[in-house]
NUKE-485927 format. One line per 3 residues: their letters; for each residue y, z, x of N, C-alpha, C, O. Coordinates in steps of 0.05 Angstrom, whole numbers, plus 5000, padded with zeros to 4 digits. Layout:
a	Y,Z,X,Y,Z,X,Y,Z,X,Y,Z,X  ... .
END
This chain:
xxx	5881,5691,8126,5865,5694,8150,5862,5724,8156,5880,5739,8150  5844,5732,8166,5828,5762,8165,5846,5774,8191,5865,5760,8198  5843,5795,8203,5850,5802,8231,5824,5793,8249,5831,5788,8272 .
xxx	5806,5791,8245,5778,5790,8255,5792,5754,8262,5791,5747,8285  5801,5739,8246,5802,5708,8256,5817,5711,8269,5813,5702,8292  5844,5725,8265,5872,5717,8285,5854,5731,8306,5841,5711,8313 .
xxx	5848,5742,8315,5839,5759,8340,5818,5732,8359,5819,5722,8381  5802,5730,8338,5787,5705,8359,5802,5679,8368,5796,5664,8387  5825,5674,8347,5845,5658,8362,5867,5657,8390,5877,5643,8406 .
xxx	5865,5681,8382,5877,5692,8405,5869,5708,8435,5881,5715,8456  5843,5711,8425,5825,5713,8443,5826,5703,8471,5833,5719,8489  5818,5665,8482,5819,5651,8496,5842,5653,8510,5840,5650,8534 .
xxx	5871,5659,8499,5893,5668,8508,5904,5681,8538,5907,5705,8542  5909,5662,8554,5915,5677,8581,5949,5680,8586,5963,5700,8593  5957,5653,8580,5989,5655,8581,5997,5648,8550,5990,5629,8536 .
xxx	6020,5677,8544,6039,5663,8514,6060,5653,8530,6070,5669,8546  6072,5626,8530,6096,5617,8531,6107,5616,8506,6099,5608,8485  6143,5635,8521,6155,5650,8491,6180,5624,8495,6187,5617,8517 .
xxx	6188,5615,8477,6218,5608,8472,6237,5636,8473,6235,5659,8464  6253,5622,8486,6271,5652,8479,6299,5658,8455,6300,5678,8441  6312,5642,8455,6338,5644,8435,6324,5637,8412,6310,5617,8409 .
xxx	6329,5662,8393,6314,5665,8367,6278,5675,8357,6266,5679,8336  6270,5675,8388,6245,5683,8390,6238,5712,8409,6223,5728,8398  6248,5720,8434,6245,5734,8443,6282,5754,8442,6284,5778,8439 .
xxx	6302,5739,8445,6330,5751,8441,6341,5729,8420,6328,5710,8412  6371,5738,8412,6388,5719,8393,6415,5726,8407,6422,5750,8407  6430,5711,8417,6458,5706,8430,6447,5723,8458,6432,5717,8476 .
xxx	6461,5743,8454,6461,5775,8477,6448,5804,8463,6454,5827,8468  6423,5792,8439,6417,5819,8433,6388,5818,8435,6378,5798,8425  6371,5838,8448,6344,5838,8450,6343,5829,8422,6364,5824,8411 .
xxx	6317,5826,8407,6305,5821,8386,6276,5843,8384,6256,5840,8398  6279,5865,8366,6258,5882,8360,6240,5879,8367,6228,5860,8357  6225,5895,8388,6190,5893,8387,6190,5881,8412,6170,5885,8426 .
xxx	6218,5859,8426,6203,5841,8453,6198,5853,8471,6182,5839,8485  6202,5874,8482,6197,5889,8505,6168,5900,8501,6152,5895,8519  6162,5912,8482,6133,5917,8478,6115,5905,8477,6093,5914,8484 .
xxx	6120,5877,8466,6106,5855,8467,6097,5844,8506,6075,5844,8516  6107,5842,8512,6107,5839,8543,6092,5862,8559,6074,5858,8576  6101,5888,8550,6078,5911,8549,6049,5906,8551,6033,5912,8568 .
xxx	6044,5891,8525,6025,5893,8514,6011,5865,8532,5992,5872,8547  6017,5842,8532,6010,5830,8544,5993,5841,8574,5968,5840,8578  6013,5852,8592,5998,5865,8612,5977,5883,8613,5960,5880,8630 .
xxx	5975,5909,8592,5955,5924,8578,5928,5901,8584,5908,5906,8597  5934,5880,8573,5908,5859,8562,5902,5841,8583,5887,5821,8584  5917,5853,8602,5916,5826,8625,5923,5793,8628,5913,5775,8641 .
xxx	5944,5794,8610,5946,5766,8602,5982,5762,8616,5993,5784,8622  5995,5741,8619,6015,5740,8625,6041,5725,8609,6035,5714,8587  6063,5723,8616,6086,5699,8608,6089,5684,8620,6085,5685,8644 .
xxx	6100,5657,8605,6120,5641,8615,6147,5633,8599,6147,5614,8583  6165,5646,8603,6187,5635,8589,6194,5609,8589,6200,5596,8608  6193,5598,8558,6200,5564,8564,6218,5558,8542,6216,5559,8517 .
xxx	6240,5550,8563,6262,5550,8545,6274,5518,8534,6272,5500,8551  6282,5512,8513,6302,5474,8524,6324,5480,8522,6338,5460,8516  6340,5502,8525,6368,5494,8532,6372,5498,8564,6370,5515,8582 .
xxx	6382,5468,8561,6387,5456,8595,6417,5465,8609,6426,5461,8631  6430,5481,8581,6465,5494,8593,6465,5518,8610,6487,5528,8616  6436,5530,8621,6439,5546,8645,6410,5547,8662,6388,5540,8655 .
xxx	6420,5558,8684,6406,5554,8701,6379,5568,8693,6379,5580,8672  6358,5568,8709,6332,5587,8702,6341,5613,8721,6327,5633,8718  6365,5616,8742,6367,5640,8754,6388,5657,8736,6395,5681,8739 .
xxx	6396,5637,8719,6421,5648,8700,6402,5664,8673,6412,5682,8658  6380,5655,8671,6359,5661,8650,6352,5691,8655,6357,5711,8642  6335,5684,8684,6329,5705,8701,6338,5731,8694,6326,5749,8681 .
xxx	6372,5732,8708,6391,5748,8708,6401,5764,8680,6409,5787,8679  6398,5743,8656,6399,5757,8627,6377,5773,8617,6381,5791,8600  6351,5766,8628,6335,5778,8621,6326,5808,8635,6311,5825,8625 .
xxx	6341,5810,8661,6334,5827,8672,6362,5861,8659,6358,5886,8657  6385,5842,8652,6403,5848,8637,6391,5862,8612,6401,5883,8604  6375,5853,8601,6354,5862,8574,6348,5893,8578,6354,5911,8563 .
xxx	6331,5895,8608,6312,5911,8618,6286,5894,8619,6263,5903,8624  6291,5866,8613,6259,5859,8625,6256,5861,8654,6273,5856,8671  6224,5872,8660,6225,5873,8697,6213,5850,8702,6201,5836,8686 .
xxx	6216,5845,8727,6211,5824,8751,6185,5813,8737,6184,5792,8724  6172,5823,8740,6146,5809,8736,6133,5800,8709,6110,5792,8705  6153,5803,8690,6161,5781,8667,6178,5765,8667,6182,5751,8647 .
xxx	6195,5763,8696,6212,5735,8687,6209,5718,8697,6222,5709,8715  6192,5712,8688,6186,5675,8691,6199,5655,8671,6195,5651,8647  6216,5644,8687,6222,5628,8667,6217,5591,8672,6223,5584,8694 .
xxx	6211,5575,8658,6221,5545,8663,6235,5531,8639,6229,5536,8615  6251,5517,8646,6284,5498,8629,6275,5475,8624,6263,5465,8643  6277,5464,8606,6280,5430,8606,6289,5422,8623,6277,5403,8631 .
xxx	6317,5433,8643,6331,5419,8654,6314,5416,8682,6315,5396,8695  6294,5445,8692,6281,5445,8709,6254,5415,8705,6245,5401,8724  6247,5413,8682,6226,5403,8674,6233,5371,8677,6216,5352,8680 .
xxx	6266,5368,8674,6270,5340,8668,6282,5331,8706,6281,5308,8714  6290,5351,8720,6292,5345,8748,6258,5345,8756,6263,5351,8780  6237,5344,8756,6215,5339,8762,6215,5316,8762,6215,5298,8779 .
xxx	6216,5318,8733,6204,5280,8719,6224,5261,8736,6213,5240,8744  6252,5264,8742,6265,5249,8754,6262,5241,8791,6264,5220,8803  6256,5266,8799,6253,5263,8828,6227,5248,8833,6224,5236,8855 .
xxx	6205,5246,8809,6187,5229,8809,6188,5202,8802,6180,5182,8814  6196,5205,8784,6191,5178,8765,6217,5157,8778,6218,5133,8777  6239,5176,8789,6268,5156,8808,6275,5162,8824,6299,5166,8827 .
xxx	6257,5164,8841,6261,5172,8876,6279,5151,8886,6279,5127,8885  6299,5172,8899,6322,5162,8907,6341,5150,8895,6362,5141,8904  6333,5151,8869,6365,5144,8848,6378,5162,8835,6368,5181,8823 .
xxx	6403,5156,8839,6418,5172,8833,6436,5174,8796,6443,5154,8785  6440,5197,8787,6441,5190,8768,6468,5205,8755,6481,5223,8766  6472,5194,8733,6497,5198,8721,6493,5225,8706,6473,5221,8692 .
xxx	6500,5251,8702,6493,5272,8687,6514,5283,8669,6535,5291,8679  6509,5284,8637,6515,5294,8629,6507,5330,8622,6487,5339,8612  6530,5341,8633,6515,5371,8636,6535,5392,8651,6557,5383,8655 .
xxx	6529,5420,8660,6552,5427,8658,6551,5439,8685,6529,5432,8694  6564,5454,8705,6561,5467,8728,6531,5477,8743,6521,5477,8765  6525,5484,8718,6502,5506,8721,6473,5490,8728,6459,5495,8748 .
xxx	6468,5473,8710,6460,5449,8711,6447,5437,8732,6425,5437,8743  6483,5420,8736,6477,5403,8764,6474,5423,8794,6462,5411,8813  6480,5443,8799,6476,5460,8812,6447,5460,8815,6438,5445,8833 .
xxx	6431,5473,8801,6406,5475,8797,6388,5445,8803,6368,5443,8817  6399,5427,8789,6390,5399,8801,6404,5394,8830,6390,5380,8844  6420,5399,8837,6418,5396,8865,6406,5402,8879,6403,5389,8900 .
xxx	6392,5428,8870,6376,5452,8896,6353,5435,8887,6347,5424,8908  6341,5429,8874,6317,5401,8867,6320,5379,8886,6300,5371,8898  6342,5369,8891,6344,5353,8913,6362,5317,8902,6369,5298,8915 .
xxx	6364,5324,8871,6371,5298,8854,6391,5294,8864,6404,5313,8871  6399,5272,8868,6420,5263,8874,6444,5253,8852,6437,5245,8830  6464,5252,8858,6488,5241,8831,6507,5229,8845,6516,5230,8868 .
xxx	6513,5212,8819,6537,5184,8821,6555,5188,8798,6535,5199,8789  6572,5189,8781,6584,5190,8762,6599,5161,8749,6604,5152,8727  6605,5148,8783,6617,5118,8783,6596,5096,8774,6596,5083,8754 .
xxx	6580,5097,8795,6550,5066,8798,6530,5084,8793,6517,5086,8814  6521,5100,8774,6492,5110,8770,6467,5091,8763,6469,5069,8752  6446,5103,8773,6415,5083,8767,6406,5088,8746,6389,5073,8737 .
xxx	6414,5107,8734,6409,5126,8702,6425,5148,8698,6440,5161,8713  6419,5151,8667,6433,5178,8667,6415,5194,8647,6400,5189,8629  6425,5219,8660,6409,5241,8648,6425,5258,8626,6448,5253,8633 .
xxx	6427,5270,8610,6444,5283,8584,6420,5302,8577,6398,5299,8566  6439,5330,8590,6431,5353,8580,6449,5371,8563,6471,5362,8562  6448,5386,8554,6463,5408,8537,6494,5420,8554,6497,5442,8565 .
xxx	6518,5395,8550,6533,5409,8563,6549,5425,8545,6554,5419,8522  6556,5444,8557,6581,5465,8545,6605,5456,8555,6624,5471,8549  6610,5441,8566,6639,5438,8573,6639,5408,8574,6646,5396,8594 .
xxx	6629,5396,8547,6636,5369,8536,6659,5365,8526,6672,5379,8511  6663,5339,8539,6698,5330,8520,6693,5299,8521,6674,5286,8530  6721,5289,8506,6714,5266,8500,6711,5239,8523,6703,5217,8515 .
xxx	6721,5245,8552,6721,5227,8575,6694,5225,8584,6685,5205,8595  6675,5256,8578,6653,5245,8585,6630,5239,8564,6605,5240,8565  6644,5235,8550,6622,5220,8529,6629,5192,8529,6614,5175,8519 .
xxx	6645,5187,8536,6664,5157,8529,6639,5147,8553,6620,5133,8548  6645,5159,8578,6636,5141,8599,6607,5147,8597,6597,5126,8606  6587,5163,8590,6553,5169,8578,6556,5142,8563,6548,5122,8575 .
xxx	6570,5137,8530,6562,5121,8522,6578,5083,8541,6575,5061,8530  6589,5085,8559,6594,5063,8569,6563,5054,8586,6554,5032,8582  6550,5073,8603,6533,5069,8622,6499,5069,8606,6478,5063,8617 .
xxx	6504,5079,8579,6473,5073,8561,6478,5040,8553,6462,5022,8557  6502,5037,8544,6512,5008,8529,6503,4987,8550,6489,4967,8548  6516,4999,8575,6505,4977,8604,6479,4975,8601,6473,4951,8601 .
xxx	6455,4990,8599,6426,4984,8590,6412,5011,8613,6389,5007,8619  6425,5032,8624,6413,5043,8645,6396,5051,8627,6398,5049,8602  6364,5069,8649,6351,5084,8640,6358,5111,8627,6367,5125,8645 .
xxx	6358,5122,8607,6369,5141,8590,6348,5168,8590,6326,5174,8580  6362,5178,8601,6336,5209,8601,6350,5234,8578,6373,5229,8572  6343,5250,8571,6350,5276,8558,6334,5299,8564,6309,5298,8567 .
xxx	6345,5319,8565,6328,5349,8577,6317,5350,8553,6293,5354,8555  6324,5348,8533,6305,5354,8503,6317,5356,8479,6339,5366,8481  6311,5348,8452,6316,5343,8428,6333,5356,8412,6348,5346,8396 .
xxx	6330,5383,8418,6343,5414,8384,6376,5399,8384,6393,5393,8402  6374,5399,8358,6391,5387,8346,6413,5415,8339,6435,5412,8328  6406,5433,8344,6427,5468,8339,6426,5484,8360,6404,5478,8371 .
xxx	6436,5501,8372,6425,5529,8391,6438,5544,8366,6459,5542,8353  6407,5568,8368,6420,5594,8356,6439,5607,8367,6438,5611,8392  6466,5620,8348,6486,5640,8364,6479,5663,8343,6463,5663,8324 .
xxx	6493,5679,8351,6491,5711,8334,6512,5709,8301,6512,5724,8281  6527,5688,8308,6536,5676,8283,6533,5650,8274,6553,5635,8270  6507,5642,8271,6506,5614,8262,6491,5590,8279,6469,5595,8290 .
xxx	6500,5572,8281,6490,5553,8310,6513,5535,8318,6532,5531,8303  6509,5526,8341,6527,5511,8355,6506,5484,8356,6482,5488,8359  6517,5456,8352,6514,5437,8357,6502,5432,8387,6514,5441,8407 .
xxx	6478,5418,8390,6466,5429,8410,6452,5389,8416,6453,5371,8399  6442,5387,8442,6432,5370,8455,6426,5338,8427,6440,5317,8427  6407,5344,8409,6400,5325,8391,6438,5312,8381,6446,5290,8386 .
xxx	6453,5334,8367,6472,5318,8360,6489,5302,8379,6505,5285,8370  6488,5306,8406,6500,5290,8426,6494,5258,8423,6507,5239,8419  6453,5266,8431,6439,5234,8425,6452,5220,8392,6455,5196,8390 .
xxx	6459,5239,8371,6459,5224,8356,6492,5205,8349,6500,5184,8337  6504,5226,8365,6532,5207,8374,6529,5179,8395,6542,5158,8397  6515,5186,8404,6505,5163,8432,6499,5139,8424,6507,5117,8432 .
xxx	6477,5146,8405,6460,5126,8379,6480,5115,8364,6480,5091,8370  6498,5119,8346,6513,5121,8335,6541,5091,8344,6552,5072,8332  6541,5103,8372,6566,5083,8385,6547,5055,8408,6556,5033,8412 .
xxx	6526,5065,8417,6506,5039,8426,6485,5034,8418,6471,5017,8428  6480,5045,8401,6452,5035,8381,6427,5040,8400,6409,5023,8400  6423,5065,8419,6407,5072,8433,6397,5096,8429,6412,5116,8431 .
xxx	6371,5100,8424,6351,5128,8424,6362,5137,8466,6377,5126,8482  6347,5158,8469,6333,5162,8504,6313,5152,8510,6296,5154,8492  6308,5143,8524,6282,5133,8520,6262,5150,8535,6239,5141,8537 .
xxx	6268,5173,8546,6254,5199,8550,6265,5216,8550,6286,5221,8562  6248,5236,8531,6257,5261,8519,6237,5279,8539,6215,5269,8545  6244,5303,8550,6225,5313,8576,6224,5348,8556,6210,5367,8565 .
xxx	6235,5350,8539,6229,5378,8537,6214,5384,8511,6207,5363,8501  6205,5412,8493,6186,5415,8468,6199,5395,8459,6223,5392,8464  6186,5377,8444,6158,5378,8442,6138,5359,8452,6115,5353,8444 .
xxx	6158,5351,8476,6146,5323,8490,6137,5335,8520,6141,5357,8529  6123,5311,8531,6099,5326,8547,6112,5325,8577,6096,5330,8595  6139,5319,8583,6140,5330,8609,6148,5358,8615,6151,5367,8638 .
xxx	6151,5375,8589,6147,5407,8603,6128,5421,8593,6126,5446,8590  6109,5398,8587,6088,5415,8583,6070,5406,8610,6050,5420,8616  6077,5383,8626,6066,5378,8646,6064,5401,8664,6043,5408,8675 .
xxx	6099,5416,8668,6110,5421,8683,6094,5457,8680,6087,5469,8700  6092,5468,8652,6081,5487,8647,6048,5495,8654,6040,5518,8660  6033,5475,8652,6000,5466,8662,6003,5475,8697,5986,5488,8710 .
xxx	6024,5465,8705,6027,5463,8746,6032,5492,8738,6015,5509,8741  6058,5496,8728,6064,5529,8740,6043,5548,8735,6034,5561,8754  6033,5552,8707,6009,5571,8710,5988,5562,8716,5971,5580,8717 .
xxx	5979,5539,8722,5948,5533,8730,5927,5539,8711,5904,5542,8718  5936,5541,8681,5921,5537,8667,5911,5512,8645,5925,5492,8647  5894,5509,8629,5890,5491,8615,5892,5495,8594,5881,5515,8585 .
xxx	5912,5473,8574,5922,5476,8542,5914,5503,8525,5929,5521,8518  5881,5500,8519,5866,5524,8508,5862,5540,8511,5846,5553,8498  5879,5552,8536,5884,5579,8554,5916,5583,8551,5930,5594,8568 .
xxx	5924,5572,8529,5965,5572,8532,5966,5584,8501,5946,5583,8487  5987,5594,8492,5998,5599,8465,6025,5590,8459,6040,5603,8475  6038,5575,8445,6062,5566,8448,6072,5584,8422,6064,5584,8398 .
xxx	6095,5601,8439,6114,5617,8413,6138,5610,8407,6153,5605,8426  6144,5608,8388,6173,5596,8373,6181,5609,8347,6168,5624,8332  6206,5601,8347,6223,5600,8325,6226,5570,8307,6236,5570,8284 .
xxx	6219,5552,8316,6223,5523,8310,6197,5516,8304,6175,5523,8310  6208,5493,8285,6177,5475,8279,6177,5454,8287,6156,5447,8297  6199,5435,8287,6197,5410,8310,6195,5409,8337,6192,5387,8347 .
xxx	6197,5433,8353,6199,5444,8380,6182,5456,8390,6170,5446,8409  6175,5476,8383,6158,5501,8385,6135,5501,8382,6118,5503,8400  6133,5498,8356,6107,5485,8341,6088,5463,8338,6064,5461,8334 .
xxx	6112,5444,8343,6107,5415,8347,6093,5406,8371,6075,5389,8374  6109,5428,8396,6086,5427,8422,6065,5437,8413,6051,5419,8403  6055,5459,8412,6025,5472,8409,6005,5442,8390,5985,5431,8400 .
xxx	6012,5438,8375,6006,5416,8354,6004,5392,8372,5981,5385,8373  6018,5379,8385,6008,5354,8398,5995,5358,8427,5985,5339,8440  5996,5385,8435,5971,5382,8451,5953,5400,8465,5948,5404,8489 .
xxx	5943,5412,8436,5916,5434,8433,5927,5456,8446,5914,5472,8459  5949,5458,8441,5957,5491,8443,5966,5504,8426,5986,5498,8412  5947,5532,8423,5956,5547,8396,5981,5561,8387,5989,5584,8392 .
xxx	5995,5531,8367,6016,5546,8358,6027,5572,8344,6018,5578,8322  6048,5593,8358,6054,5604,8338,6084,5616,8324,6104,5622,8336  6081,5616,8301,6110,5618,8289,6117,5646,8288,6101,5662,8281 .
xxx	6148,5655,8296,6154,5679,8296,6189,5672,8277,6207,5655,8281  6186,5693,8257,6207,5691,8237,6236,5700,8249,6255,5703,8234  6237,5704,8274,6263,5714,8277,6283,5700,8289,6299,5712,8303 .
xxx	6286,5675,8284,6302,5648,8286,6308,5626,8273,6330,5624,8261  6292,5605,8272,6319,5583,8253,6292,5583,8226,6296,5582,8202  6267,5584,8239,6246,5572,8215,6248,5587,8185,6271,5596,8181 .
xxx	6237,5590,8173,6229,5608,8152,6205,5599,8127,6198,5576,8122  6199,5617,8117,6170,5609,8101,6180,5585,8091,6169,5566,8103  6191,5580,8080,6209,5562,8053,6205,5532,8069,6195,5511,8061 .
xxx	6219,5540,8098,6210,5509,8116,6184,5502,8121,6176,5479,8120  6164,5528,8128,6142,5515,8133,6126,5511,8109,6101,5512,8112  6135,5507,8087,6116,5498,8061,6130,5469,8062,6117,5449,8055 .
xxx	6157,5466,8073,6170,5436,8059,6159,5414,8088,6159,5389,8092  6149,5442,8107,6140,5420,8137,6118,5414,8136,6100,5426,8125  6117,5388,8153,6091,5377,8152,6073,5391,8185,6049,5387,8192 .
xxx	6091,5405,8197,6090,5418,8217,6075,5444,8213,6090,5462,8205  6055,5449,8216,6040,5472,8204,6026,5486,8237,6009,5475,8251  6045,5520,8240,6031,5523,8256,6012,5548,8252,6010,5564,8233 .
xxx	5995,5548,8281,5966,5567,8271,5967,5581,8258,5957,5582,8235  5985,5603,8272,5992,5624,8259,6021,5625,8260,6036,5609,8268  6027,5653,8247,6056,5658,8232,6061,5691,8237,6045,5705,8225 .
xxx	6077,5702,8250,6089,5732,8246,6122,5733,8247,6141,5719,8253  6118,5757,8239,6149,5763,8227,6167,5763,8252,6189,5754,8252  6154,5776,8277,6160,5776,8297,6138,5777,8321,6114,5779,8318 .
xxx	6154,5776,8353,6131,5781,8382,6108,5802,8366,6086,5798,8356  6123,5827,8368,6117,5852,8369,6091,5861,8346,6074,5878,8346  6098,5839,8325,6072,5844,8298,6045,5832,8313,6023,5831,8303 .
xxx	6052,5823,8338,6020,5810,8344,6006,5835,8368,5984,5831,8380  6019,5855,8371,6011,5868,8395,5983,5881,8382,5964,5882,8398  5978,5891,8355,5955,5910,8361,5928,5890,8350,5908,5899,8337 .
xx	5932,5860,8356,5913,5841,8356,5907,5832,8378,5889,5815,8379  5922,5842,8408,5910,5830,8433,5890,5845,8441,5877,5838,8461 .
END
């Protein structure tokens, strides 16, 4: 593809929503080029939205790391699965209360949403990315899926990137869950399913073909832009790599090594 094409692709472009772990930073270390990249955005008049699926901290906890970076104020925008999956809930189960798997930070943040919780008699339960899982609360998650409640999840990634490797992340939970009650979630709210992309459409007020979805991932990342007309794009500095996207059936628009290789195309 020419620079003359990527340019008209990117053209229409008002908001990039970046993933961040492995795409914009990795553990606690900026990642080359992201600050300029954000630069550049403004240069062009165009903006962010940080969209993250790990549901193990808050979006003020996001906030606060990024400002930690040196990103300023008026790039941190961020929205969470976990933010995305307290929407879907205060809507879709007004006034029920629900069982959460998840960790301080979390339910905190869903509280200030207004969700309510039960841990004893829940109306559902929700299972987000906890960090401070052990085995009493998985015992009782998989007692209250087995009962038949409604089963929610902040979102799918089966790893989080660390600075050495990955940690077992949200998917391998469900697949323990699955495993002991023979139950999927039966809503998944984060990439690459459409309640944060609902939730992304409200916050910027824009429409799909006015969004760019950036990632590190091809089932996540990519997989959003791909199911619904937003132009995916792949950035090499996290879990994907060429090698995957020849063996994936996940093919996105475009591809750079990193943020920063796309700045002198805006």
């Amino acid at each position: 593809m020419t620079e003359t094409e990527i340019r008209r692709k990117l053209a229409d472009v008002r908001c990039f929503m970046l993933d961040m772990d492995g795409t914009f930073y990795l553990g606690d270390q900026l990642l080359e080029g992201s600050l300029s990249f954000l630069e550049r955005l403004s240069e062009t008049g165009r903006t962010n939205l940080f969209l993250t699926n790990n549901s193990s901290k808050s979006a003020e906890v996001y906030v606060n790391k990024l400002r930690r970076m040196g990103v300023e104020d008026q790039y941190c925008n961020v929205l969470t699965s976990g933010q995305a999956a307290g929407s879907w809930c205060l809507r879709e189960m007004p006034g029920k209360k629900a069982f959460l798997l998840g960790n301080h930070m979390l339910r905190s943040e869903l509280e200030g949403m207004g969700l309510l919780f039960d841990d004893k008699n829940p109306d559902y339960v929700l299972v987000g990315y906890d960090t401070t899982l052990d085995y009493a609360k998985m015992t009782a998650l998989c007692d209250h899926v087995r009962a038949g409640l409604p089963y929610i999840a902040t979102h799918p990634d089966f790893n989080c990137p660390t600075e050495t490797g990955f940690a077992p992340d949200i998917g391998a939970i469900m697949a323990f869950v699955e495993a002991s009650t023979g139950r999927r979630p039966d809503r998944i709210i984060g990439k690459p399913n459409v309640g944060i992309v609902e939730e992304a459409l409200k916050k910027t007020g824009l429409e799909p073909h006015q969004l760019a979805m950036v990632g590190d991932r091809l089932y996540t990342d990519i997989a959003t832009g791909r199911n619904f007309g937003i132009l995916s794009i792949l950035v090499l500095t996290g879990e994907a790599s060429m090698d995957d996207v020849e063996k994936s059936d996940v093919k996105p628009d475009l591809i750079f090594p990193r943020l920063s290789s796309m700045n002198h195309l805006l």
